[in-house]
C-alpha positions in Angstrom: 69.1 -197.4 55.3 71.0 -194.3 55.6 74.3 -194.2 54.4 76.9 -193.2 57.2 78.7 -190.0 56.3 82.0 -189.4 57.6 85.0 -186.7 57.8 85.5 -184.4 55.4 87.3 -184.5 52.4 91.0 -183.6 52.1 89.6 -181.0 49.6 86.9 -179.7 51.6 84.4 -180.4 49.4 82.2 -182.3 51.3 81.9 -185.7 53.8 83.2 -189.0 52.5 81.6 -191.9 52.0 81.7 -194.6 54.5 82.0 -197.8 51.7 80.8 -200.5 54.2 77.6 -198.6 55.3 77.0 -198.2 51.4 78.0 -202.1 50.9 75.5 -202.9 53.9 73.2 -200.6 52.4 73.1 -202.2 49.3 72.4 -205.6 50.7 69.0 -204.1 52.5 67.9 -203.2 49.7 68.5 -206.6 47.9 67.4 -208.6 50.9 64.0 -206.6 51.5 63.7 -207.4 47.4 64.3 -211.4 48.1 62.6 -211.3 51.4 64.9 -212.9 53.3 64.8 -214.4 56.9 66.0 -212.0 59.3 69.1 -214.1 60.5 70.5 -214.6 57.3 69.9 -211.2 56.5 72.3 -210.4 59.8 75.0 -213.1 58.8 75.2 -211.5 55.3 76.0 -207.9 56.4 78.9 -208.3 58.8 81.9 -210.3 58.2 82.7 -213.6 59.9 86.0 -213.2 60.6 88.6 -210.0 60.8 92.7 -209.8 61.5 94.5 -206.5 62.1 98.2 -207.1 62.4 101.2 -204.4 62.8 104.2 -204.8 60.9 107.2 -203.4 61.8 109.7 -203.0 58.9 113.4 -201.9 58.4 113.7 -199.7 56.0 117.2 -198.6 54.1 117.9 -196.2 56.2 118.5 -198.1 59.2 115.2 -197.0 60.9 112.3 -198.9 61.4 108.6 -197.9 60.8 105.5 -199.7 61.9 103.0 -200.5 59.4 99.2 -201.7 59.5 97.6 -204.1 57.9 94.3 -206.0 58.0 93.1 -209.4 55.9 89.0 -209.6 56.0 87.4 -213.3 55.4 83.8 -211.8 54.6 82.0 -215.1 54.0 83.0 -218.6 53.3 79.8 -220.6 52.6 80.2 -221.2 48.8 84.2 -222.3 49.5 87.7 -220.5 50.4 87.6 -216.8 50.4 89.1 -215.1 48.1 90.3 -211.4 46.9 93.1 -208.7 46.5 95.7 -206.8 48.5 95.8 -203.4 48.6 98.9 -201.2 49.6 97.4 -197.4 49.8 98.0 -194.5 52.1 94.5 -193.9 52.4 93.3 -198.0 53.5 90.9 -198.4 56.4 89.7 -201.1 57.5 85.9 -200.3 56.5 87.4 -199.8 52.9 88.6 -203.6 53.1 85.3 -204.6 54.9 83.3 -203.0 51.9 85.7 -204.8 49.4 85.4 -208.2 51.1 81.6 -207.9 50.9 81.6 -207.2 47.0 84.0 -209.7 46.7 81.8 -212.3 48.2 79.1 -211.4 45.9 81.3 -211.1 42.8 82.2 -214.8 43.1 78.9 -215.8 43.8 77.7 -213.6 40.9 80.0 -215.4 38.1 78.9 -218.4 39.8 82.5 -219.9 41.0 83.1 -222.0 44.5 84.7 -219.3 46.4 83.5 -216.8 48.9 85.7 -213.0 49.5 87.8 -211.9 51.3 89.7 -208.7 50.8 93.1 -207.4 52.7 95.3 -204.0 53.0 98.6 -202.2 53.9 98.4 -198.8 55.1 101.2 -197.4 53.2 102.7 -195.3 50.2 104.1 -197.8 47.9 105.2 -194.7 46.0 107.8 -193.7 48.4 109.5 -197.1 48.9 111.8 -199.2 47.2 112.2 -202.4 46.3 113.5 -203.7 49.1 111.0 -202.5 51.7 108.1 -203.3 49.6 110.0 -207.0 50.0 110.3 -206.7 53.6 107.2 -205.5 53.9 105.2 -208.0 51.5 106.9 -210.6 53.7 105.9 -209.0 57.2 102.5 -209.6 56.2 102.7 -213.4 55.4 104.5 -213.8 58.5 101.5 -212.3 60.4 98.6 -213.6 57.9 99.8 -216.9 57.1 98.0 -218.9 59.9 94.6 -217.7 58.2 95.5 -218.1 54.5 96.3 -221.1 52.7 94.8 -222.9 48.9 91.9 -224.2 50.8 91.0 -220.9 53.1 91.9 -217.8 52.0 93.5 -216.9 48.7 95.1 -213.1 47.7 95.7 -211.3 45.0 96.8 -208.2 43.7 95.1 -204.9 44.0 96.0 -201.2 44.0 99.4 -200.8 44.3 100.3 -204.5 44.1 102.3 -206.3 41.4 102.8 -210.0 40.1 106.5 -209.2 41.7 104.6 -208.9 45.4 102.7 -211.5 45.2 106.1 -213.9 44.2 107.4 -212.5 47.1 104.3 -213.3 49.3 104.1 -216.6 48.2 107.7 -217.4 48.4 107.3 -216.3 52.4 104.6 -218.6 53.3 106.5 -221.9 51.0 108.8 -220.8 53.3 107.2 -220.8 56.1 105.3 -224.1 55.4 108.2 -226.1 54.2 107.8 -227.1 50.4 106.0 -224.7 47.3 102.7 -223.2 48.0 101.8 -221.8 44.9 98.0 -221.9 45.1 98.2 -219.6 48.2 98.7 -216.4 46.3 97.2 -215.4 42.4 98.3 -212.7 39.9 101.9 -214.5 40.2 104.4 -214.6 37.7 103.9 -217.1 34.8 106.9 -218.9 35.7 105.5 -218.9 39.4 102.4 -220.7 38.8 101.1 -217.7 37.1 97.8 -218.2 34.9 98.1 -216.9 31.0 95.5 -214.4 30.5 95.5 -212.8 34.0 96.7 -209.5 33.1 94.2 -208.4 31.2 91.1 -210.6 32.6 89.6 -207.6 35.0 89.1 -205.6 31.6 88.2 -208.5 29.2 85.7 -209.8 31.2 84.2 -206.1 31.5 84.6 -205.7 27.9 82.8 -209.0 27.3 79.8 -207.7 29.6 79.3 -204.3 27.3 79.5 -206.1 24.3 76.5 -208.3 25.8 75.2 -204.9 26.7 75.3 -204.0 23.3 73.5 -207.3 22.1 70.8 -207.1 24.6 69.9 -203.2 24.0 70.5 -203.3 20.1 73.3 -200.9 20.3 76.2 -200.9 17.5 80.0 -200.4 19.5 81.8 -200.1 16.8 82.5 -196.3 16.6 80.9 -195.6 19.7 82.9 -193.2 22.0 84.2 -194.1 25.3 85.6 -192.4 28.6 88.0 -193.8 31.0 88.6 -192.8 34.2 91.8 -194.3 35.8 94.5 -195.4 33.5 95.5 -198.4 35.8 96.1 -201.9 35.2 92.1 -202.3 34.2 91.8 -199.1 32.4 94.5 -199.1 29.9 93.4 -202.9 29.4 89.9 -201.8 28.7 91.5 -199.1 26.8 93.5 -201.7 24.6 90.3 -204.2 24.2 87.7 -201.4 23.4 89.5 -200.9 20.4 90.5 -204.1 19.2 87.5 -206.5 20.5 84.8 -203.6 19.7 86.1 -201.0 17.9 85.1 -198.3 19.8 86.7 -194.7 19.6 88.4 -193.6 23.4 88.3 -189.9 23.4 89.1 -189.2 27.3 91.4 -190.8 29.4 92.7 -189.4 33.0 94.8 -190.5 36.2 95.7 -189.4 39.3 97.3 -186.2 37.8 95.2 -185.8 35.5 93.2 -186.5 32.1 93.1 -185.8 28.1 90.6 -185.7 25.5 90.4 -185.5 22.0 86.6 -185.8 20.1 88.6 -187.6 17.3 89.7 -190.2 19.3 93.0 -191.3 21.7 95.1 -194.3 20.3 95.6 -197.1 23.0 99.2 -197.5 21.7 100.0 -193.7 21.5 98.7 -192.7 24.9 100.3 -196.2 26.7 104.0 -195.2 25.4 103.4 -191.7 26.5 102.3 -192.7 30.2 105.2 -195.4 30.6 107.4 -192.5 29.3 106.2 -189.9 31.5 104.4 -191.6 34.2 101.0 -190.0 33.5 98.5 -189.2 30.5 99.0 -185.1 30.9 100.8 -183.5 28.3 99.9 -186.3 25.5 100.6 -184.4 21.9 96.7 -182.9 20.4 94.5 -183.3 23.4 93.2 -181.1 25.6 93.0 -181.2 29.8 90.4 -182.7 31.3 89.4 -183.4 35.1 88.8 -186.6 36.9 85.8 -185.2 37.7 84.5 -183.6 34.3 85.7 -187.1 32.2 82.8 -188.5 33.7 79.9 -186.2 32.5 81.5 -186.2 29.0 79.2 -186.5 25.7 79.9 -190.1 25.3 78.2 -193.3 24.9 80.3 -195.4 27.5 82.0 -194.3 30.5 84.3 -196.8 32.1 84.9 -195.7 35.9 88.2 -197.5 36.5 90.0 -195.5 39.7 88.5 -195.7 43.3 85.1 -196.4 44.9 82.5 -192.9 45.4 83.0 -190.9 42.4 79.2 -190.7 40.7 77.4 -189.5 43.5 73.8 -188.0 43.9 76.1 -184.5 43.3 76.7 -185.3 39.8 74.9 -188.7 38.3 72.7 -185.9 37.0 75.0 -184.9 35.1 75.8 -188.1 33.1 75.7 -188.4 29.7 76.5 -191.7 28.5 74.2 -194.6 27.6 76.2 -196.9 29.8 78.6 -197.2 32.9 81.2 -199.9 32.6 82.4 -200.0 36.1 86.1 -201.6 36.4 86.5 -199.5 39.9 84.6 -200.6 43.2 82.1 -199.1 44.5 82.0 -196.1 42.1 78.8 -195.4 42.1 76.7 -194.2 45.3 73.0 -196.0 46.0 71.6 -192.7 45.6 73.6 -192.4 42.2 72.3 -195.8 41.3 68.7 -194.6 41.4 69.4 -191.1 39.5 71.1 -192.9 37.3 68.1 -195.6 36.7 65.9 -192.7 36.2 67.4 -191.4 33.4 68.1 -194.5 31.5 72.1 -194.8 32.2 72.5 -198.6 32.1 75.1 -199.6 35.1 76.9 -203.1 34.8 77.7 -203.1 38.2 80.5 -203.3 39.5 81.1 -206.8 40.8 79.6 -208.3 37.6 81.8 -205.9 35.1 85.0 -206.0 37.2 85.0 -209.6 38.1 87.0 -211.4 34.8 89.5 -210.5 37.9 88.5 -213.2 40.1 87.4 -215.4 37.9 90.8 -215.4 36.5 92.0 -216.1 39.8 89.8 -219.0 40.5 91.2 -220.2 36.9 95.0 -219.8 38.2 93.9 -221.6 41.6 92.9 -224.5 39.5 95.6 -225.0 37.3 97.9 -225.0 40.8 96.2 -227.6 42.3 96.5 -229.8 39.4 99.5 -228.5 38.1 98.3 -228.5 34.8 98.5 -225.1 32.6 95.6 -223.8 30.1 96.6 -221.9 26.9 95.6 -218.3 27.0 92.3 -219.2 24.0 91.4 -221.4 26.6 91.5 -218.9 29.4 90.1 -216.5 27.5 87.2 -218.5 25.8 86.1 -219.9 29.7 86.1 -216.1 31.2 83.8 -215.5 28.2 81.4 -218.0 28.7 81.5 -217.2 32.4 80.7 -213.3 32.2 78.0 -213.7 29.4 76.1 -216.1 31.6 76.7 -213.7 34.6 75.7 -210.9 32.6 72.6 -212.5 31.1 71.4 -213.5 34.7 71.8 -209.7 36.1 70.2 -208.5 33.2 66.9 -211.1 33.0 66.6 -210.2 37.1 66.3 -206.7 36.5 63.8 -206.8 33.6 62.2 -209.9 35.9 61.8 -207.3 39.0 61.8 -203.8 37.6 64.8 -203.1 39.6 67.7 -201.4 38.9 70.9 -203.7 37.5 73.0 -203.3 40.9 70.3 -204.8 43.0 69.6 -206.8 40.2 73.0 -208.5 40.5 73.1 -208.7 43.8 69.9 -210.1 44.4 71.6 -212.8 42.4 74.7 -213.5 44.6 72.9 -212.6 47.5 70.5 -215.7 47.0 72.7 -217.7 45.5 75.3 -217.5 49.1 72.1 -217.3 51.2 71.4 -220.8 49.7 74.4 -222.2 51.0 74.6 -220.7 54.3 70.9 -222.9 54.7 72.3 -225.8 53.2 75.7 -225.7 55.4 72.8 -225.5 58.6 74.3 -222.1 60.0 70.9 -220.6 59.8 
């Protein structure tokens, strides 16, 4: 299938990427592999269900502004939906159709009860304060609420979302429903109903899957050089857990404004004080500049794309260097990426099997609410393991299995394992 191209770029450099046509794109390709029955194959590519609300807010000025906002319940077979919130100037609505899909699969991948769902503000987080991001976060639940809920559809934070929104979220819809609902939101507070172990579990569990990487391919990680692009949440976590659970060397970092590089290596600690200091990894003391777009095709064994969907494309996956893409982003890589990059040996772990310690996590927090009954963070930390080596190991035995690359590979196993349960539940 051909992906759909759409406007051009801000920077003129070319059409975007329309994600959902690539996530529907994707799922051809795995379905055609698994031969499935034409219905299921049309269930699987659109969503079941869709809101689009408008949220007006007052903001401290006195003046009100209206605000969009969607929630997408992609597919609820394997149990409640589940997946982040995103707050970004740039959200469509295919961009949260695209994320629902890969959340559906991610869950099904890791092999936990849950199907995805994704949601979105269309707004600049940047430029507001406190207070409207509280009105705001609020103005959603009132509009959301009716379709949400610890046995429907469960958030969580995502770009531009914080542990201090989701309180806020779930403290509306308590509200709202008359008595604590804590199991409604995750990627709350700790004292909230917060799960140990959450902050870092999008990076761990992709750390986990590259170590496995390294086991399965013979490779030695300790001392091997890394890349990361976006210094987010997962990024400086992966930053942080490369060093001290592998013991590789980080020579290239980068953010929005920016990246650094230094061939003798970039010290998690160093480089974190100077971005909470100066709100961004330019500048940092012995390193040199380096682009968003050049940190990718740097001479290193790992790169960890860790920012937004459709940056290796079919322009410059020739240009990759590295023996292996970590993918904590979504959707960075293009399908026609995927199959340069197959040719030439780069191993992908996709990114719904690297990214997902995330959910997993999640599901983990959502379990502890309904018993109200808190894990220790070894616990947490020893159950994500165990679930993103098996995951890993099944991506990994499918692709040598088939002959495919390891993105069709993994969805070819969440695909057939939802496509099971939409046969079982009758719908097909």
């Amino acid at each position: 299938m051909a992906v759909e191209k759409t406007k051009t770029k801000e920077n003129g450099k070319g059409p975007e990427l329309n994600p959902f046509t690539i996530a529907q794109a994707q799922l051809d390709e795995a379905a055609e592999q698994l031969q499935l029955d034409e219905a299921t194959h049309q269930l699987l590519r659109l969503p079941l269900r869709e809101l689009h609300v408008t949220l007006p807010v007052k903001m401290d000025d006195g003046t009100t502004k209206v605000f969009q906002g969607f929630r997408v319940q992609y597919n609820d077979a394997r149990g409640p939906t589940k997946g982040g919130l995103r707050f970004h100037f740039d959200e469509t609505i295919d961009t949260v159709r695209a994320l629902a899909a890969w959340m559906t699969w991610k869950c099904a991948v890791v092999d936990i009860p849950l199907g995805g769902g994704k949601g979105g503000i269309v707004c600049d987080p940047r430029e507001m304060s406190q207070g409207e991001l509280e009105r705001l976060s609020r103005a959603y639940i009132r509009q959301v609420g009716r379709i949400i809920g610890l046995e429907k559809d469960v958030p969580a934070p995502d770009v531009y979302t914080t542990p201090q929104i989701m309180a806020w979220m779930m403290d509306e819809y308590s509200f709202i429903k008359g008595n604590n609902e804590f199991g409604v939101i995750t990627g709350k507070p700790l004292p909230l109903g917060g799960s140990a172990g959450r902050g870092d579990a999008t990076a761990r569990g992709g750390i986990y899957t590259l170590r496995e990487w390294g086991k399965v391919t013979g490779f030695d990680l300790k001392g091997a050089t890394g890349a990361i692009q976006g210094y987010g949440n997962a990024g400086t976590f992966a930053h942080q857990l490369a060093e001290d659970l592998l013991g590789m060397k980080i020579v290239a970092v980068s953010d929005s404004r920016g990246g650094i590089y230094n061939p003798d290596g970039l010290k998690y600690d160093e480089v974190f004080k100077h971005k909470q200091d100066t709100r961004r990894v330019a500048d940092f003391p012995g390193s040199k500049p380096v682009t968003n777009e050049e940190i990718l095709e740097l001479d290193v064994d790992v790169i960890f794309p860790s920012a937004l969907e459709n940056v290796i494309t079919e322009e410059n996956a020739g240009n990759i260097k590295a023996k292996v893409s970590a993918e904590l982003a979504n959707g960075p890589t293009t399908p026609e990426a995927d199959k340069i990059l197959h040719e030439k040996g780069v191993y992908v772990i996709p990114d719904f099997l690297c990214n997902a310690g995330g959910v997993t996590v999640s599901y983990f927090e959502m379990v502890q609410n309904a018993y109200d009954y808190y894990w220790e963070e070894d616990m947490v930390h020893d159950r994500l393991d165990k679930k993103m080596t098996a995951a890993f190991h099944a991506v990994h035995e499918t692709a040598e299995k088939y002959g495919v690359h390891k993105r069709l590979a993994a969805y070819m196993v969440a695909i057939d394992r939802v496509a099971e349960a939409v046969k079982l539940r009758g719908w097909v």
